[in-house]
Legacy VTK file of the C-alpha trace (Angstrom):
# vtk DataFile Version 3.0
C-alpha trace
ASCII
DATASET POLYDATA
POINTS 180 float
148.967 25.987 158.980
146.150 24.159 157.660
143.205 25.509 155.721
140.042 25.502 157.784
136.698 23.818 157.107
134.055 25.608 155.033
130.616 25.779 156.733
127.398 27.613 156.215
127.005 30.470 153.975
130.857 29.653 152.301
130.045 26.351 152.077
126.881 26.450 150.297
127.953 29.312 148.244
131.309 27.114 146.965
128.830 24.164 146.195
125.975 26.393 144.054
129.147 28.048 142.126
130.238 24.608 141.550
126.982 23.240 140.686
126.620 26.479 138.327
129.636 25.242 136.513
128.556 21.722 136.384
125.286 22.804 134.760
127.045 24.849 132.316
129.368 22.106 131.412
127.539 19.144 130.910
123.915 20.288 130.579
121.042 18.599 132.823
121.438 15.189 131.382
124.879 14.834 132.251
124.873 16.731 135.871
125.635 15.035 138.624
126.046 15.159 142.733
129.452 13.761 142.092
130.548 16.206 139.735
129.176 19.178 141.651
130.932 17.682 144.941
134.294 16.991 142.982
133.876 20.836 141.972
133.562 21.837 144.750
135.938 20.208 146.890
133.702 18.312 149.761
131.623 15.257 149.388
128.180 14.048 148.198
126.923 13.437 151.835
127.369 17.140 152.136
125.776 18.066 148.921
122.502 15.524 150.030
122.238 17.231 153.755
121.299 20.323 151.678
119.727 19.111 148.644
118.093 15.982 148.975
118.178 15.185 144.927
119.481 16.658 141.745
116.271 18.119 140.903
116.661 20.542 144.035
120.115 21.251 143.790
119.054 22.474 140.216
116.531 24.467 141.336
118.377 26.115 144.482
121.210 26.892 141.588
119.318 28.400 138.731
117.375 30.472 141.494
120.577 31.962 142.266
122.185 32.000 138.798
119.719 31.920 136.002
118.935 35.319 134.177
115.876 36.588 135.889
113.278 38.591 133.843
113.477 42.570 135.311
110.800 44.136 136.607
110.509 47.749 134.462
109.301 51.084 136.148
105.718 50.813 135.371
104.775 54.397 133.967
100.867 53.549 133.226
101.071 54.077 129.356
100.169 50.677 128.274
102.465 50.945 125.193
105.696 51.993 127.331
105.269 49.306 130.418
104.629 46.818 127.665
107.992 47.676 125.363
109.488 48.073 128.660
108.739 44.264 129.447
109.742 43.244 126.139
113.058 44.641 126.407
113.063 43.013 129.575
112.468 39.608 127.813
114.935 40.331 125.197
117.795 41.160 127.641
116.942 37.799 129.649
116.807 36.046 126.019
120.671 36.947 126.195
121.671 36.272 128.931
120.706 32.916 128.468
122.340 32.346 125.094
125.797 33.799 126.888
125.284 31.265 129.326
125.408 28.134 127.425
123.333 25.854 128.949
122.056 23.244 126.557
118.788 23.351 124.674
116.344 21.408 127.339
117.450 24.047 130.180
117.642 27.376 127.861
113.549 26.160 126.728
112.518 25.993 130.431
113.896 28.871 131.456
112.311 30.583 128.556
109.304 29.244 128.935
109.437 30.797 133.008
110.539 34.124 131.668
107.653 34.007 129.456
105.234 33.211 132.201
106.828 35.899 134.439
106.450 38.450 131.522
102.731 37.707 130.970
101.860 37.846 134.575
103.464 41.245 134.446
101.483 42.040 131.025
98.258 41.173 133.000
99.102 43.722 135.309
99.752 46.408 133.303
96.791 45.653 130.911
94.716 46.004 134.052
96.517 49.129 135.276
95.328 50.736 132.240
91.841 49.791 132.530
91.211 46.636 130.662
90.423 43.136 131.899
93.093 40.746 131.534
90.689 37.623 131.681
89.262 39.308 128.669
92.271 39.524 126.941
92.974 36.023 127.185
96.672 33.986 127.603
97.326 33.922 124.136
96.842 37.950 123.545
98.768 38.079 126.552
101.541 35.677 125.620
101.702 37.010 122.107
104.294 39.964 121.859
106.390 37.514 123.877
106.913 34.649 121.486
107.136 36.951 119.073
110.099 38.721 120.528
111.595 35.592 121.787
110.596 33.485 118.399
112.573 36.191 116.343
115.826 36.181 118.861
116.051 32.437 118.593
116.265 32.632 114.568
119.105 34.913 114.947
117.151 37.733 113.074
117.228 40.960 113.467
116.312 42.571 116.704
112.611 42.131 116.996
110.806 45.005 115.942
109.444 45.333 119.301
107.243 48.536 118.304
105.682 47.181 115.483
104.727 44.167 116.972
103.005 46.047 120.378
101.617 49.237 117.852
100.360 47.021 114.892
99.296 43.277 116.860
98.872 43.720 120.795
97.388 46.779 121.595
94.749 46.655 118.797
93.619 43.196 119.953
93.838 44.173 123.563
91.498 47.486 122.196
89.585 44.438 120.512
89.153 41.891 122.991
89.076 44.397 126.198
85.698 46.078 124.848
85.533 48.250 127.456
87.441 49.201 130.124
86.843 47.484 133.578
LINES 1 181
180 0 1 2 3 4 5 6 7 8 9 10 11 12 13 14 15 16 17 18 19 20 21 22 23 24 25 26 27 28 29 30 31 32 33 34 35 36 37 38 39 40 41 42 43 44 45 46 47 48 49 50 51 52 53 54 55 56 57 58 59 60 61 62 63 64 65 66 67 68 69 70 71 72 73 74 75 76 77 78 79 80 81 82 83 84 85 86 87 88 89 90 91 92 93 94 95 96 97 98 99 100 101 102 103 104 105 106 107 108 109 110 111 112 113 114 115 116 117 118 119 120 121 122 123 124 125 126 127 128 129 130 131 132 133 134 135 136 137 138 139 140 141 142 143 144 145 146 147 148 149 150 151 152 153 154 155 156 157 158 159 160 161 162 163 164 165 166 167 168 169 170 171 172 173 174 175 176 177 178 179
C-alpha cells in the first residue's frame, strides 16, 4: 500500500524541520527553496504556496526554531528581575552557539534577544519606580552586551552580579533621579 500525501499541519511541519536543517547546514548564504524542498521530500511550488520567498521561509523557521529569550518571574526587586533576565540572555547565548548557525544568523538573532531583553529591562526599571526614558537605551542595553560580549570571548561566565551591583543599578540610581 502506498504512502499517503502529506497536507496541512504535517506538511508544513516536515518542510520547517527541513528548512531548520537546511539553515543549520549551509548558513543563510547558501539556503535555498531547492534544498529545503529536496529535504523535505515535495517540491518548490509547494514550498512558494506557503512562503512566497526565502526571506519568509526564514523567518516562519527561526520563529519556530530559534532560541527564544525567557520571560523570568518578575519578583519587583530590581536587582533579581534584572539577573533573572541576564541569565535569561546567557541561556539563549547557548543555545545559539549549540545550534551552529553561521556568524551572520547567530549576530541577528543576538541582536533580537538583546532587544527583547531591554524591552523587558524597561519594564522592570519602571516596575520599580524609575523612568525608563530616563535611563536611556544604552543604560538599558548595557548589562546585556556585557553578558553577551564576555560569552562570545569564551571567558568565564560573566560575572553577572558584579556587572548589575557595581555598573547598572548605580547608573539607573544616577540617571533615574527620582522615582516616577
Amino acid at each position: 500500500m502506498g504512502e499517503s500525501r502529506r497536507r496541512g499541519a504535517v506538511l508544513e511541519e516536515a518542510i520547517l524541520d527541513a528548512a531548520w536543517a537546511e539553515l543549520v547546514a549551509t548558513g543563510y548564504g547558501g539556503f535555498t527553496m531547492a534544498g529545503v524542498a529536496a529535504k523535505a521530500g515535495t517540491s518548490k511550488a509547494v514550498l512558494y504556496r506557503r512562503w512566497p520567498g526565502k526571506e519568509d521561509l526564514v523567518a516562519a523557521v527561526l520563529e519556530r526554531r530559534a532560541p527564544r529569550l525567557g520571560r523570568p518571574t518578575r519578583t519587583g526587586d530590581l536587582r533579581a528581575d534584572t539577573l533573572a533576565i541576564l541569565q535569561s540572555v546567557a541561556a539563549g547565548h547557548r543555545g545559539l552557539a549549540t545550534a551552529g548557525l553561521d556568524p551572520g544568523l547567530t549576530a541577528a538573532l543576538r541582536r533580537r534577544t538583546a532587544d527583547e531583553a531591554m524591552a523587558q529591562l524597561a519594564e522592570v526599571v519602571a516596575a520599580a519606580g524609575f523612568d525608563p526614558a530616563a535611563i536611556g537605551p544604552r543604560i538599558l542595553r548595557l548589562p546585556i552586551v556585557v553578558v553577551q560580549h564576555a560569552l562570545m570571548d569564551g571567558s568565564a561566565f560573566p560575572d553577572m552580579a558584579g556587572t548589575v551591583d557595581e555598573v547598572f543599578l548605580p547608573l539607573v540610581h544616577l540617571r533615574g533621579g527620582g522615582h516616577v
